[in-house]
N, C-alpha and C positions, 0 to 999 in steps of 0.2 A: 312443862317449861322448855321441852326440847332440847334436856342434856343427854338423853338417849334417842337413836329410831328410832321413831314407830315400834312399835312392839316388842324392842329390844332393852325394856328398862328390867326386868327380870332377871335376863340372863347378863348384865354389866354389872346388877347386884351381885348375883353369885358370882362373879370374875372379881370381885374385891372394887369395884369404881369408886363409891362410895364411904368405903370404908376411912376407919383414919388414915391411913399410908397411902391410900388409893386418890386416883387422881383429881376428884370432887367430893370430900370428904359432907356428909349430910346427917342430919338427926344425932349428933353428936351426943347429946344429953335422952337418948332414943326416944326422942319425939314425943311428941305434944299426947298422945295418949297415953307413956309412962308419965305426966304430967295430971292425968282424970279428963281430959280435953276441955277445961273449963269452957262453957260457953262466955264470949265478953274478952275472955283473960288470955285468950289464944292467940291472937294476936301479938298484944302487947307480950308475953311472954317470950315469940319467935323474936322479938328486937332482943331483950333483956338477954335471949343466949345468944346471937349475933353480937352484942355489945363486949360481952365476954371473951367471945374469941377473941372479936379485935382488940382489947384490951390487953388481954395477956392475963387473966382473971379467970379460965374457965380450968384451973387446977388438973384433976388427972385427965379432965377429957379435952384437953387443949389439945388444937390441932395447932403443928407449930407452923410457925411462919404465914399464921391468917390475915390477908391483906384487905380481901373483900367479903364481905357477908350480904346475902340475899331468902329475904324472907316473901313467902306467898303463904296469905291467908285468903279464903274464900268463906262467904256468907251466905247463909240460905239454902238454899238449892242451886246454888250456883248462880246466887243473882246478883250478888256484886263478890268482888276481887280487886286485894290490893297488892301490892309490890315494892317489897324496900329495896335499894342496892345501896350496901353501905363501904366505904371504904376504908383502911385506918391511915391515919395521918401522923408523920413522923414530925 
């Protein structure tokens, strides 16, 4: 999704980017395979912890002050791909 170069999403991991303090906090709930990666349920899954953040709902893994949430699920072999951008609203 090009929140890192090219070839630099590794090394912004280990620099903390990612993390919760860090400056694009991601996989908060550590992602969809500590989940079993349900086939079907993946999706809808990545909204329901997006929804949470922005809610103010996602308990010890809240990331604070979450305004936007963005989910990518891909299908197949890479034959289709969707894209939520969710925002919260005061």
């Amino acid at each position: 999704m090009g929140y890192s170069e090219e070839g630099k999403a590794g090394y912004d991991a280990a620099k903390g980017k990612y993390n919760f303090e860090g400056d694009l906090p991601i996989l908060t709930f550590g992602g969809l395979k500590a989940r079993g990666h349900p086939v079907g349920g993946t999706g809808a899954y990545q909204v329901a912890e997006a929804y949470m953040q922005l809610s103010g709902t996602a308990g010890k893994n809240q990331v604070q002050g979450a305004k936007v949430g963005v989910t990518q699920n891909v299908g197949g072999v890479d034959t289709t791909s969707i894209v939520h951008i969710m925002r919260r609203v005061s």
